[in-house]
C-alpha positions in Angstrom: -14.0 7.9 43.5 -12.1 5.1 43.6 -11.9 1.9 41.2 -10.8 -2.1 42.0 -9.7 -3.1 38.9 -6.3 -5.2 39.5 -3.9 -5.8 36.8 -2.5 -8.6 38.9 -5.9 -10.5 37.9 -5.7 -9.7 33.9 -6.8 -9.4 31.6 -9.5 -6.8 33.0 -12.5 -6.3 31.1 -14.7 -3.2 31.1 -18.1 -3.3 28.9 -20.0 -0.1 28.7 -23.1 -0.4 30.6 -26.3 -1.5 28.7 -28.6 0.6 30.9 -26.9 3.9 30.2 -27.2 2.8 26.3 -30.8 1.7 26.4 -31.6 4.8 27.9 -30.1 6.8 25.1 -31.3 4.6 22.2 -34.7 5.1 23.7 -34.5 8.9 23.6 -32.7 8.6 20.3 -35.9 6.6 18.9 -38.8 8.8 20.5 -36.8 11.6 19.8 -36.4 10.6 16.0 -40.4 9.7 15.9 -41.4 13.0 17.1 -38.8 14.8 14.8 -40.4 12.8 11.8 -44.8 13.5 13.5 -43.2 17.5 12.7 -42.3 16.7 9.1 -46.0 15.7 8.6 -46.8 19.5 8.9 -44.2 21.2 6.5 -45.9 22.7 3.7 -43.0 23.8 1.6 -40.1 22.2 -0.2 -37.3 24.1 1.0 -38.7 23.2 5.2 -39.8 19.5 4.0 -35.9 19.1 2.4 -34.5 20.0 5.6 -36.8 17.8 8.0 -36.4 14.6 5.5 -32.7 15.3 6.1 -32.7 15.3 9.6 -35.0 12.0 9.5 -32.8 10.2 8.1 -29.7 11.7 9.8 -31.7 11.0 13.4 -32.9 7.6 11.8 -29.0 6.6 11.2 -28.4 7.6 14.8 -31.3 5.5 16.3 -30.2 2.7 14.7 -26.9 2.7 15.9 -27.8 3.9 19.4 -30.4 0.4 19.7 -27.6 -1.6 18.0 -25.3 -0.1 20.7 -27.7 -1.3 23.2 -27.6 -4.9 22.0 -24.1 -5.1 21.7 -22.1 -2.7 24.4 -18.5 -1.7 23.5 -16.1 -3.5 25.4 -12.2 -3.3 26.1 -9.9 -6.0 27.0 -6.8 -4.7 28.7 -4.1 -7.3 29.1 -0.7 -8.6 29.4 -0.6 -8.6 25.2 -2.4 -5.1 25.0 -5.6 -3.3 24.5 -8.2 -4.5 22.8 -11.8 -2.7 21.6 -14.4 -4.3 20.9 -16.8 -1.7 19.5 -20.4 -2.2 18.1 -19.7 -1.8 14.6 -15.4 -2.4 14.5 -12.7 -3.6 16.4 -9.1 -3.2 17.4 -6.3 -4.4 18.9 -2.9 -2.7 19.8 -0.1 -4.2 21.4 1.3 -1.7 24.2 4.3 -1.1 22.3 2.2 0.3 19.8 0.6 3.4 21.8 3.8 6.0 22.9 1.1 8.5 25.4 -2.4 7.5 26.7 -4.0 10.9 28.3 -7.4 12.6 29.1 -8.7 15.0 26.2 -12.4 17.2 27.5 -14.5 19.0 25.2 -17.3 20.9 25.9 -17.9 18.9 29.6 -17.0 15.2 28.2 -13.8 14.2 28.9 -12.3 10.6 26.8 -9.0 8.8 26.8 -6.8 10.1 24.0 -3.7 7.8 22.8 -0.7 8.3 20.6 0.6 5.9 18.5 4.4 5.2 18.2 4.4 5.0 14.4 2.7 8.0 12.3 -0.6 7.3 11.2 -1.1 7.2 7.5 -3.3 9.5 6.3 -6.7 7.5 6.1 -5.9 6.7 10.0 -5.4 11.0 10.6 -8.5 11.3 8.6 -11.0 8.7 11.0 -8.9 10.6 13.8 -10.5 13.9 13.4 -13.6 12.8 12.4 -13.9 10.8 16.0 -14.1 7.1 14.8 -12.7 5.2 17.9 -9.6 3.3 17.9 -7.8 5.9 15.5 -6.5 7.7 18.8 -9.0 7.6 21.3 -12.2 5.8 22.8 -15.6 6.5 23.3 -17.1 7.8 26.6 -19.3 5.6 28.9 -17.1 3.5 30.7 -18.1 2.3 33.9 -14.8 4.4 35.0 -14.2 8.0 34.4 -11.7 9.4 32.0 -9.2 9.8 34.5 -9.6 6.7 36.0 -9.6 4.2 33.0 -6.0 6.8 31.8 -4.6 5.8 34.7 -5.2 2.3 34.7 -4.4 1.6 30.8 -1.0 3.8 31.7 -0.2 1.4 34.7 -0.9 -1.6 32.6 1.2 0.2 29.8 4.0 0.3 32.2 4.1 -3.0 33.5 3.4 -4.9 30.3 4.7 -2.2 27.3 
């Protein structure tokens, strides 16, 4: 599949589509009301513990799946750099910031991965592994696939970094 997004007409702009995440954040919200219509029939402490937790954990994730919905993640790619707007952060690299921009799968999903020239202190290693975007990668749901949106962010590396 095939994409026509030109570089000669930057800065290209890409937003995550809102359908995909109203969708989701719908799920996420029944999904979390009929998780919390079970806790209603735990009798003891040890079962009501362990649904309260996952009420709140579910909860958290509804929240940000409908605030996603509101406000899609977006990324700017241009002659300056890359810039990602998320729903909650953002952040901006200038090309020469970002030494390899590749496709990383797990389990089925595959993401854009990035390198950064300059080590990444250990606060930065830490949000790395624990997935937060922008410390080396970005989220999925991009109206190109992995492979596609690599490619393009390495051509627009190459002609601007």
């Amino acid at each position: 599949m095939g994409f026509d997004y030109d570089l000669d007409r930057a800065p290209v702009m890409l937003e995550q589509p809102r359908a995909q995440l109203t969708f989701f954040a719908t799920v996420m919200v029944a999904g979390t009301l009929l998780w919390a219509t079970f806790e209603r029939h735990v009798t003891s402490r040890s079962e009501s513990a362990g649904y309260i937790s996952g009420t709140v954990f579910f909860t958290l994730i509804s929240i940000g799946a409908v605030a996603a919905a509101f406000r899609p993640s977006r990324l700017n790619i241009a002659a300056e750099g890359l810039t990602f707007r998320g729903t909650f952060a953002s952040f901006t690299w200038q090309w020469s910031e970002l030494s390899k921009i590749s496709v990383i799968s797990l389990r089925g999903m595959s993401g854009v991965r990035f390198d950064f020239a300059k080590p990444l202190t250990f606060g930065q290693r830490l949000a790395r592994a624990c997935g937060i975007p922008g410390y080396g990668g970005l989220p999925t749901g991009w109206p190109l696939g992995a492979t596609e949106l690599s490619k393009l962010l390495n051509d627009a590396k190459t002609r601007w970094g």
